[in-house]
C-alpha positions in Angstrom: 183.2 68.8 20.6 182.8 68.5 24.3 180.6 72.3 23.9 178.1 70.4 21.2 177.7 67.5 23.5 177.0 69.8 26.3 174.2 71.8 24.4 172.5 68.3 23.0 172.5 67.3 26.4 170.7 70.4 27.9 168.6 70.0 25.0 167.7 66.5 26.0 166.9 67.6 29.7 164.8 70.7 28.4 163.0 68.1 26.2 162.5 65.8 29.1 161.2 68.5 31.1 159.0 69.4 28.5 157.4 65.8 28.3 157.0 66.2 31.7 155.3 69.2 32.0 152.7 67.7 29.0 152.4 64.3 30.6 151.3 66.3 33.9 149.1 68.6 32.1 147.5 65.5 30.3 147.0 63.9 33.7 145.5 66.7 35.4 142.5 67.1 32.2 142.1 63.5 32.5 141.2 64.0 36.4 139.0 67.5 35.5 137.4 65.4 32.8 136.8 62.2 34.8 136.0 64.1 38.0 133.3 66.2 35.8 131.8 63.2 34.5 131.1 61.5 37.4 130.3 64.6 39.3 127.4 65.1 36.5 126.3 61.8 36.2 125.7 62.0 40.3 123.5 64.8 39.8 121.7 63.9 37.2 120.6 60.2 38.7 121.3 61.0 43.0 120.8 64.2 43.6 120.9 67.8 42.7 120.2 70.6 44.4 118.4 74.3 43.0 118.1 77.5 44.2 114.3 78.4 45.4 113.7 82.2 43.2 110.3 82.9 44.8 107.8 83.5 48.1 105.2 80.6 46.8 106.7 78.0 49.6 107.2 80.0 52.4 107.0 79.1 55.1 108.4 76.1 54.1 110.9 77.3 51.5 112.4 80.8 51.7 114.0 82.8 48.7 117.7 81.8 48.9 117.3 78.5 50.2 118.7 75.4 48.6 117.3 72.1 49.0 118.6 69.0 48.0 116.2 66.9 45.6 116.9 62.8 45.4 116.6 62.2 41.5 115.8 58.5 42.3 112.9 59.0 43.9 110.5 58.9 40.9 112.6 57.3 38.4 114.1 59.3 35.5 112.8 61.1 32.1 115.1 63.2 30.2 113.9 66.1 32.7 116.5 64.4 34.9 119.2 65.5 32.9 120.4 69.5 32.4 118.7 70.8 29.2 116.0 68.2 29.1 117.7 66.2 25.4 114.7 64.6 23.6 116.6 61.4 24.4 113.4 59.6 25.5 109.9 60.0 26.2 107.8 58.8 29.8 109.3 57.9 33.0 111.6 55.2 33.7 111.8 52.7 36.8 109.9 53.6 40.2 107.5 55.8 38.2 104.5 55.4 40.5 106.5 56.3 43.9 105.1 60.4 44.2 103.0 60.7 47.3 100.5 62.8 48.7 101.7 65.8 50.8 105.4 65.3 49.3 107.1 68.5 48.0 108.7 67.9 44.5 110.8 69.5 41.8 109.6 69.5 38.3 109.6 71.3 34.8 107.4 73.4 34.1 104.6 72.2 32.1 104.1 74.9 29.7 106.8 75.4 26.5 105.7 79.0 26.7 106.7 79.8 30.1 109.2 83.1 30.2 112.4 82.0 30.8 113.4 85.5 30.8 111.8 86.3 34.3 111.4 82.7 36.2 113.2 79.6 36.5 112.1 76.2 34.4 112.5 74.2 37.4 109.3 74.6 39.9 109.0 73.5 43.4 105.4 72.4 45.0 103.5 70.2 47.1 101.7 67.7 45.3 97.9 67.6 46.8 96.4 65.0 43.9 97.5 62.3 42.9 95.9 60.4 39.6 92.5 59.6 39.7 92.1 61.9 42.9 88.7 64.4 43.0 90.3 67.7 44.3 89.0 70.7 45.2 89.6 74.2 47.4 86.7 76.0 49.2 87.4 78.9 51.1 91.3 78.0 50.6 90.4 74.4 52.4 91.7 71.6 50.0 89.7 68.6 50.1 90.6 65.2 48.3 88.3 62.7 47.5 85.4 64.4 49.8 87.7 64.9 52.6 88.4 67.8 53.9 92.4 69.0 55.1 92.6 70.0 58.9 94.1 73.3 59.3 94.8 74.4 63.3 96.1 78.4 63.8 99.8 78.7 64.6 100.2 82.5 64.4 101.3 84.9 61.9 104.6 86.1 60.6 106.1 89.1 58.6 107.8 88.2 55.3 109.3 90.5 53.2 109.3 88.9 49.3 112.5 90.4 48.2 111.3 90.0 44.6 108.6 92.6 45.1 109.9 94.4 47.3 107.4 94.2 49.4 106.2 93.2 53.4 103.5 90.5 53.9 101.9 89.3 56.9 101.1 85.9 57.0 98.2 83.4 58.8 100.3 80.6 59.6 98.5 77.1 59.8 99.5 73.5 60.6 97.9 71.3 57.5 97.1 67.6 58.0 96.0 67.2 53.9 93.8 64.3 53.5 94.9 60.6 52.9 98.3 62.6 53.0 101.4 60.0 53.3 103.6 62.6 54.9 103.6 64.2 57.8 101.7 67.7 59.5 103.3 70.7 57.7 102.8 74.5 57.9 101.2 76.8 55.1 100.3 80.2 55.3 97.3 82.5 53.9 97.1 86.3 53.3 93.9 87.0 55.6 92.7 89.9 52.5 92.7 87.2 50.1 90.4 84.5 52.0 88.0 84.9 49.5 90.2 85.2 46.1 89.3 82.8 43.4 92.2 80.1 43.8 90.9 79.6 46.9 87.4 78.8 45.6 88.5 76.2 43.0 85.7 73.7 41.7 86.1 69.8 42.0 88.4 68.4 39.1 89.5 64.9 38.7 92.9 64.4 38.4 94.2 62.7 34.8 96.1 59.8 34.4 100.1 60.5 34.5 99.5 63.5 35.8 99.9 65.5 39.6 98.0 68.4 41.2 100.4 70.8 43.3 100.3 73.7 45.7 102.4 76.0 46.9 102.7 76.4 51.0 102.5 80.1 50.7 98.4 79.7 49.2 97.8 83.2 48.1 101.4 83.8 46.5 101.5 80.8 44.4 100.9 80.1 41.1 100.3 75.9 40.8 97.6 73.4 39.6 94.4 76.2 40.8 95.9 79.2 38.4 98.8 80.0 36.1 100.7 76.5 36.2 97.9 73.8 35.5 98.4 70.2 36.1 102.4 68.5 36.4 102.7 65.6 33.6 104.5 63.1 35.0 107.2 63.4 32.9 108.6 66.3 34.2 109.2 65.3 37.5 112.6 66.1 38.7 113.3 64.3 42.0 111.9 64.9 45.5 112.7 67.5 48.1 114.1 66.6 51.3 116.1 68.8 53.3 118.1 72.4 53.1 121.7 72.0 52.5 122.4 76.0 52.1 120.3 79.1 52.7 121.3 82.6 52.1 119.2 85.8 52.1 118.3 89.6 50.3 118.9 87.8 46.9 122.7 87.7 47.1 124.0 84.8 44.5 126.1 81.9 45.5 129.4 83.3 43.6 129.3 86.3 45.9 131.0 85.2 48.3 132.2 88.6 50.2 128.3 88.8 51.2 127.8 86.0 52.7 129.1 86.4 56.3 126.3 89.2 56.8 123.3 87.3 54.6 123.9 83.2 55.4 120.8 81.4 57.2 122.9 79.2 59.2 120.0 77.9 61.1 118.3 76.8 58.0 121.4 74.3 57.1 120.0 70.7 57.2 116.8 71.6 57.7 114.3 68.7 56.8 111.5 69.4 54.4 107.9 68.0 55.3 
């Protein structure tokens, strides 16, 4: 007798201990679950942060860096949220806040675009707004009649890891015209001076739409050639500083590289 009331007893502990064990591994999802809901709903609505794949920024944006985009910016559309869901059409709240001169993150405009070899999500400087006459002459933007102010910095060696190849860049510093941000830098390949993009006729800007550039003018594919003009709907959020930079390609998940390839001095770097 006193053996069976032993054995129901240890079976009571191990069934305790089981509960346990479940109650503890029910908490724990809970927190994952909660945790991962939140941490989405922060990036989808404050801010997110993306991975820049190509040379159309530099100097401004290098491969490998990562800035940090506030989604509130220019109010939401369902390009705000991962996957795009047809949840909604347009733009909602603050829908009129882009600005000339700012550097933005948006979908591409084109269902057709290769996802196999580029990323959906673009970055660019937005050079027209709606209604704004734009136009490049000898790779000078002008908006509206006026002309940008470009003054000679010097010139710098980049090597585009995508192509494998060395570039030497004109570097500028750009006032753009009736621009609400401040002097940046863009660079020119001095062979290409007289390439088409950078003889583009005057176009007026459509309503509910943006005309973008990238900062590297002769390795960019934007508003002039290849990209068109950004609906306002697929605005993303705006750019506004680096919060991680790493070079030669290597991905964020390899870690044992990063020691020899991080850009430390590009951490916190603002964006203009």
């Amino acid at each position: 007798m006193d053996a069976n009331v032993a054995t129901a007893a240890k079976d009571n502990d191990k069934k305790t201990k089981d509960n346990v064990k479940k109650a503890k591994l029910k908490d724990d999802l809970r927190f994952i679950l909660i945790f991962a809901f939140f941490f989405s709903l922060f990036r989808f609505f404050v801010v997110d942060w993306y991975i820049v794949p190509s040379s159309s920024m530099v100097p401004t944006l290098l491969i490998g860096d990562m800035p940090m985009v506030g989604k509130w910016n220019y109010g939401y559309s369902k390009h705000s949220i991962w996957f795009s869901p047809n949840i909604f059409s347009g733009r909602r709240f603050f829908k009129n806040n882009v600005k000339r001169g700012e550097v933005i993150v948006f979908k591409h405009p084109h269902d057709e675009y290769d996802t196999k070899n580029n990323d959906l999500n673009i970055i660019k400087r937005v050079i027209g707004l709606p209604g704004d006459r734009v136009s490049v002459k000898d790779g000078v933007i002008r908006v509206n009649g006026v002309a940008a102010k470009l003054s000679f910095k010097g010139t710098m060696i980049y090597h585009d890891i995508n192509v494998d190849r060395f570039m030497e860049l004109k570097l500028y510093e750009e006032t753009l015209p009736l621009a609400d941000v401040p002097t940046h830098t863009v660079a020119y390949i001095e062979d290409m001076k007289y390439s088409r993009p950078n003889h583009f006729d005057e176009i007026v800007v459509p309503k509910g739409h943006y005309f973008v550039m990238g900062d590297n003018r002769d390795c960019s594919k934007d508003s002039r050639c290849g990209l068109g003009l950004v609906p306002a709907e697929n605005l993303m959020g705006r750019a506004f500083f680096i919060v991680h930079s790493i070079a030669n390609g290597v991905k964020l998940w390899e870690f044992w590289l990063w020691l020899q390839n991080i850009r430390y001095e590009r951490f916190l770097r603002r964006i203009i």
